[in-house]
N, CA, C and O atoms as a DFTB+ gen file, in Angstrom:
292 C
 N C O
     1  1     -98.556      53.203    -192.294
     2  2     -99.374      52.546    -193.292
     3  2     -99.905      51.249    -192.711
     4  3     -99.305      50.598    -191.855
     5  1    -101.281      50.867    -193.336
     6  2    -101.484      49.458    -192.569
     7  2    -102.436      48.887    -193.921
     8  3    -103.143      49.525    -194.701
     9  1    -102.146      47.471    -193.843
    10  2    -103.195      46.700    -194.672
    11  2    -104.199      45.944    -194.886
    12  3    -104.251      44.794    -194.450
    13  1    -105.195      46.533    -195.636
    14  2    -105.967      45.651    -195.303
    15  2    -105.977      44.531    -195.483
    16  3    -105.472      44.275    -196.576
    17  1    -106.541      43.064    -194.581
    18  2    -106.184      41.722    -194.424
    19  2    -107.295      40.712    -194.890
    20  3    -108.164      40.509    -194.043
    21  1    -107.413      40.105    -195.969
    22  2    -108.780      39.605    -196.737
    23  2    -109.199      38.580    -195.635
    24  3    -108.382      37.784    -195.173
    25  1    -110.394      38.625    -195.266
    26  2    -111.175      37.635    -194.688
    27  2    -112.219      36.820    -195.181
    28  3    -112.296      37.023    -196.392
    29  1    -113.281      35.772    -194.712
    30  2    -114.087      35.436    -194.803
    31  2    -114.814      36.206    -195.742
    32  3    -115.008      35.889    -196.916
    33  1    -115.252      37.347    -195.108
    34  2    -116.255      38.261    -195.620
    35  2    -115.422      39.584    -196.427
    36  3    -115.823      40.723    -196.670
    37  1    -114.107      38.920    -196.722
    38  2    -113.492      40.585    -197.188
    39  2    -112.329      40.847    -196.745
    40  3    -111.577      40.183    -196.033
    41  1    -112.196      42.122    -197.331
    42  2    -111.282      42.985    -196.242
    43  2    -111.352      43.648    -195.573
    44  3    -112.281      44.406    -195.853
    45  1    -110.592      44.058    -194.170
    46  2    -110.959      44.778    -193.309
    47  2    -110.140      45.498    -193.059
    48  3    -109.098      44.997    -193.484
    49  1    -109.875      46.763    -192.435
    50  2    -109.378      47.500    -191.738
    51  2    -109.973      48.794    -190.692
    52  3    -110.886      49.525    -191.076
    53  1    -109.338      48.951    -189.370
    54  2    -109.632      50.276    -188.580
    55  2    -108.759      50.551    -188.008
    56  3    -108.082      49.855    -187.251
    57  1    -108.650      51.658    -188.305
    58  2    -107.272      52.546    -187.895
    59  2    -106.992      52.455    -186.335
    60  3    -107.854      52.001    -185.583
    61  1    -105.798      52.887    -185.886
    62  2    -105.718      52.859    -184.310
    63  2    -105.957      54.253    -183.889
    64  3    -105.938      54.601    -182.709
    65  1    -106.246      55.260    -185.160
    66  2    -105.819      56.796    -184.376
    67  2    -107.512      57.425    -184.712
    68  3    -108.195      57.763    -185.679
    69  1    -107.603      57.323    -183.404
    70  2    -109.555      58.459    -184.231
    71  2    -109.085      59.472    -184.764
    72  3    -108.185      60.232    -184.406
    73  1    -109.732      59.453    -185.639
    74  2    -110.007      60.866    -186.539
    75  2    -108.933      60.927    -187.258
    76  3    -108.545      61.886    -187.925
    77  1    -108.318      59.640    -187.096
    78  2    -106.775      60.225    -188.256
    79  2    -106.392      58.589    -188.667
    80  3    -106.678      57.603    -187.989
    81  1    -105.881      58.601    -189.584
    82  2    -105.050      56.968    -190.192
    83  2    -105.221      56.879    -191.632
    84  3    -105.727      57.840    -192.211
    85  1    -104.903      55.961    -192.213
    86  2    -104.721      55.862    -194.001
    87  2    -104.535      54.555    -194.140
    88  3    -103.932      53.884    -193.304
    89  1    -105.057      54.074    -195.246
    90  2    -104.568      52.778    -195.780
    91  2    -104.471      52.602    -196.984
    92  3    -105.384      52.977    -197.719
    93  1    -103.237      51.931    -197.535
    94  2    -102.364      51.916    -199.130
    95  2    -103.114      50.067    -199.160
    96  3    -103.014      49.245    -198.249
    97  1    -103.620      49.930    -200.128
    98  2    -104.242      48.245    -200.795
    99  2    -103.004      48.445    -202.007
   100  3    -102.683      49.487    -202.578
   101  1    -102.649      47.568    -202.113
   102  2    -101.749      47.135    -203.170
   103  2    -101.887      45.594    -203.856
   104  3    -101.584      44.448    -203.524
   105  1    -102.712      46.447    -205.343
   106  2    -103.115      44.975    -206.027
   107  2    -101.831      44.309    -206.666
   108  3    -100.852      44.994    -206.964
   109  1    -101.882      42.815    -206.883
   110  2    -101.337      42.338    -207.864
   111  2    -101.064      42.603    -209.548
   112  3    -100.041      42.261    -210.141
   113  1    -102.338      43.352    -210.202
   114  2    -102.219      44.235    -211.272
   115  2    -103.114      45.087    -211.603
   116  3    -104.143      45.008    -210.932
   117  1    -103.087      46.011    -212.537
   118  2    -104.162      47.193    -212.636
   119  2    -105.604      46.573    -212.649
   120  3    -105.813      45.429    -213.051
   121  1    -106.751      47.557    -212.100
   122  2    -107.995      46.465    -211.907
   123  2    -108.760      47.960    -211.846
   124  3    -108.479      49.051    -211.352
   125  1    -109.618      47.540    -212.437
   126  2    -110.968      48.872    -212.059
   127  2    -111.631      48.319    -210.945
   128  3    -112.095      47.197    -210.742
   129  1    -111.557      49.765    -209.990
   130  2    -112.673      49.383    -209.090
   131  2    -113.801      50.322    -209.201
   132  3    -113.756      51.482    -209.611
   133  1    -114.868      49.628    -208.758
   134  2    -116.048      50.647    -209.225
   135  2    -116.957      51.057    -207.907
   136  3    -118.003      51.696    -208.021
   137  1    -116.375      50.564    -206.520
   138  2    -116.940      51.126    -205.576
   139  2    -116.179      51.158    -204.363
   140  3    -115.363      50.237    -204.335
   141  1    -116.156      52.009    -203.193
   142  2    -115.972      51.397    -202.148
   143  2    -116.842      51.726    -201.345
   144  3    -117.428      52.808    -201.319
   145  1    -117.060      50.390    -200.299
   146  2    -118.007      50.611    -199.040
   147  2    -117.796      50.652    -197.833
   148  3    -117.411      49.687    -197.174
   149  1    -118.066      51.996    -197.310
   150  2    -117.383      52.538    -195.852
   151  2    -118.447      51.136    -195.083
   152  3    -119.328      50.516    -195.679
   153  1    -118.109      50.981    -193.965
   154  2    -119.154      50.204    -192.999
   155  2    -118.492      50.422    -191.395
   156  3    -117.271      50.456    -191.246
   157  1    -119.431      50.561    -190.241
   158  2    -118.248      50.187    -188.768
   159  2    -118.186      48.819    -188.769
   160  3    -118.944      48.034    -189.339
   161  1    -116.877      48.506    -187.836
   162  2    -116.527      47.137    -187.829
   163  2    -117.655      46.361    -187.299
   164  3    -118.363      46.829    -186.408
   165  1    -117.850      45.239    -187.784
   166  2    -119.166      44.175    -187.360
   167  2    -119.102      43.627    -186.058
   168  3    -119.966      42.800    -185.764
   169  1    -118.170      43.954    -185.150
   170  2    -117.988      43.470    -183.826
   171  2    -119.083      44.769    -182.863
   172  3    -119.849      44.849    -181.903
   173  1    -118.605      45.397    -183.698
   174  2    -119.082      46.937    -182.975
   175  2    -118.517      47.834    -181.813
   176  3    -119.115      48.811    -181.363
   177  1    -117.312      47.391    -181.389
   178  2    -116.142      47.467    -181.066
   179  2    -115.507      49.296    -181.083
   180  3    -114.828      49.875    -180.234
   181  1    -115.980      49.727    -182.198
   182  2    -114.907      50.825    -182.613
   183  2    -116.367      51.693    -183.078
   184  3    -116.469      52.015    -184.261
   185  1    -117.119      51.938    -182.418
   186  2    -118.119      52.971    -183.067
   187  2    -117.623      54.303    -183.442
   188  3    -118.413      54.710    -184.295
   189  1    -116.469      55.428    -183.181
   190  2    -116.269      56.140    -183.530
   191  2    -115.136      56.184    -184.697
   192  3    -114.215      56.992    -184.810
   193  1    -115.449      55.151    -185.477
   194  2    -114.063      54.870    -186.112
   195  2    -114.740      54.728    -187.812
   196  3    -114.444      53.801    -188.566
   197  1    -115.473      55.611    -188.089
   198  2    -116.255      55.259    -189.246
   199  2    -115.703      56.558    -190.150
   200  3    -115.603      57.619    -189.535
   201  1    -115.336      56.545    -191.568
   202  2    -114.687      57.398    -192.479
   203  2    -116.096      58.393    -192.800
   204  3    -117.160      58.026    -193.298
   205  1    -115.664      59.903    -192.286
   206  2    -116.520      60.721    -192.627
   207  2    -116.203      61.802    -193.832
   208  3    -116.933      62.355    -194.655
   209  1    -114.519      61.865    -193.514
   210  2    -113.654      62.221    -194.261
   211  2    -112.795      61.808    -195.362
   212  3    -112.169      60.867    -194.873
   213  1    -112.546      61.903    -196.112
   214  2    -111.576      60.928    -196.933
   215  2    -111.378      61.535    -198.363
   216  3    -112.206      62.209    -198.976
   217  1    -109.878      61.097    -198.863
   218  2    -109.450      61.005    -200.451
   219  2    -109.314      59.648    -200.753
   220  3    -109.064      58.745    -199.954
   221  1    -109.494      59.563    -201.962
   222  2    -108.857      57.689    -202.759
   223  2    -108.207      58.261    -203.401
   224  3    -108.638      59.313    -203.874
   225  1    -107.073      57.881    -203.656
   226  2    -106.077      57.896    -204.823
   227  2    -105.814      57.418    -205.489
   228  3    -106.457      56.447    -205.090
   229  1    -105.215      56.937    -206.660
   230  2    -104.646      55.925    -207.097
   231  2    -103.428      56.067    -207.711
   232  3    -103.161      57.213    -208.072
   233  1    -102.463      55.046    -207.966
   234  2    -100.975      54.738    -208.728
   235  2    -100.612      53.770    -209.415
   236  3    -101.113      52.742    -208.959
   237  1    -100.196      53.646    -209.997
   238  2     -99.572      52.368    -210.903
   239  2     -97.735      52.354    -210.530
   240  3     -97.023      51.352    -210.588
   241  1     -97.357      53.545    -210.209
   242  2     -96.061      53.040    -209.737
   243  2     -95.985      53.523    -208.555
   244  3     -95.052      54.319    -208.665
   245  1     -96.369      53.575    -207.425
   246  2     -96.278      53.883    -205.726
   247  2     -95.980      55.245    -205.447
   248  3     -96.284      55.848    -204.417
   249  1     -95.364      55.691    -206.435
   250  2     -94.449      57.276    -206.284
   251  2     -95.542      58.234    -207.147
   252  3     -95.688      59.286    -206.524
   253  1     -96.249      58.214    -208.216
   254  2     -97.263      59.618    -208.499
   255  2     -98.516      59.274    -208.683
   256  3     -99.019      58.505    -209.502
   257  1     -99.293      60.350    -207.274
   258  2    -100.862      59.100    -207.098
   259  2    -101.594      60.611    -207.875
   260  3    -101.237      61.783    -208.002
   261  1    -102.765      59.803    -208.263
   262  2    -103.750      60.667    -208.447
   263  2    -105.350      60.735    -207.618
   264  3    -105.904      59.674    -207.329
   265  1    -105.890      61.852    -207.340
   266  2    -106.811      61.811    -207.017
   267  2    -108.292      61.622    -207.574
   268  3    -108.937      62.295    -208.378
   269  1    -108.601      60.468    -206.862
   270  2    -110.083      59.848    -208.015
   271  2    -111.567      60.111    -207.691
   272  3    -112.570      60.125    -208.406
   273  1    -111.339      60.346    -206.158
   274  2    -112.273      60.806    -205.148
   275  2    -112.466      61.422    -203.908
   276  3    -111.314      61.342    -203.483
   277  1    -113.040      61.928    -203.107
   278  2    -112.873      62.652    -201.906
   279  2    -114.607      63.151    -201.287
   280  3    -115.557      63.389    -202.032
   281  1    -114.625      63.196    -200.076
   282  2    -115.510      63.574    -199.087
   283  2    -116.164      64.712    -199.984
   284  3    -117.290      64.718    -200.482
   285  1    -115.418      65.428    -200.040
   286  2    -116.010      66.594    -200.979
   287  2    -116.671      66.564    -202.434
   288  3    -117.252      67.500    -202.983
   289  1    -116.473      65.406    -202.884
   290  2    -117.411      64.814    -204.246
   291  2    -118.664      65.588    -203.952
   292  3    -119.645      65.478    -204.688
């Protein structure tokens, strides 16, 4: 698992494994989110490291997630 780390401009994260990795955000309390935005890192550094694939889940207690979205939408 890895987290993302709020910066300047946000949060960031990129996985170390191409084509494979995950990341768990863990808010302080329940919050609607109403988007997320894939982007490559702004260094430009990691060009093959951009989410083509993907599920979001979500939980309120860590242990039963549900699925809210996916590649396949």
């Amino acid at each position: 698992m890895a987290i993302a780390r709020p910066s300047a401009i946000g949060a960031s994260w990129i996985s170390a494994e191409q084509g494979a990795g995950w990341l768990q955000i863990e808010l302080p309390e329940t919050a609607a989110i109403d988007c997320v935005i894939w982007a490559r890192d702004r260094d430009g550094a990691f060009h093959d490291r951009l989410a083509t694939r993907y599920k979001i889940e979500v939980s309120t207690d860590s242990a039963h997630w549900q699925q809210v979205s996916a590649s396949d939408d």
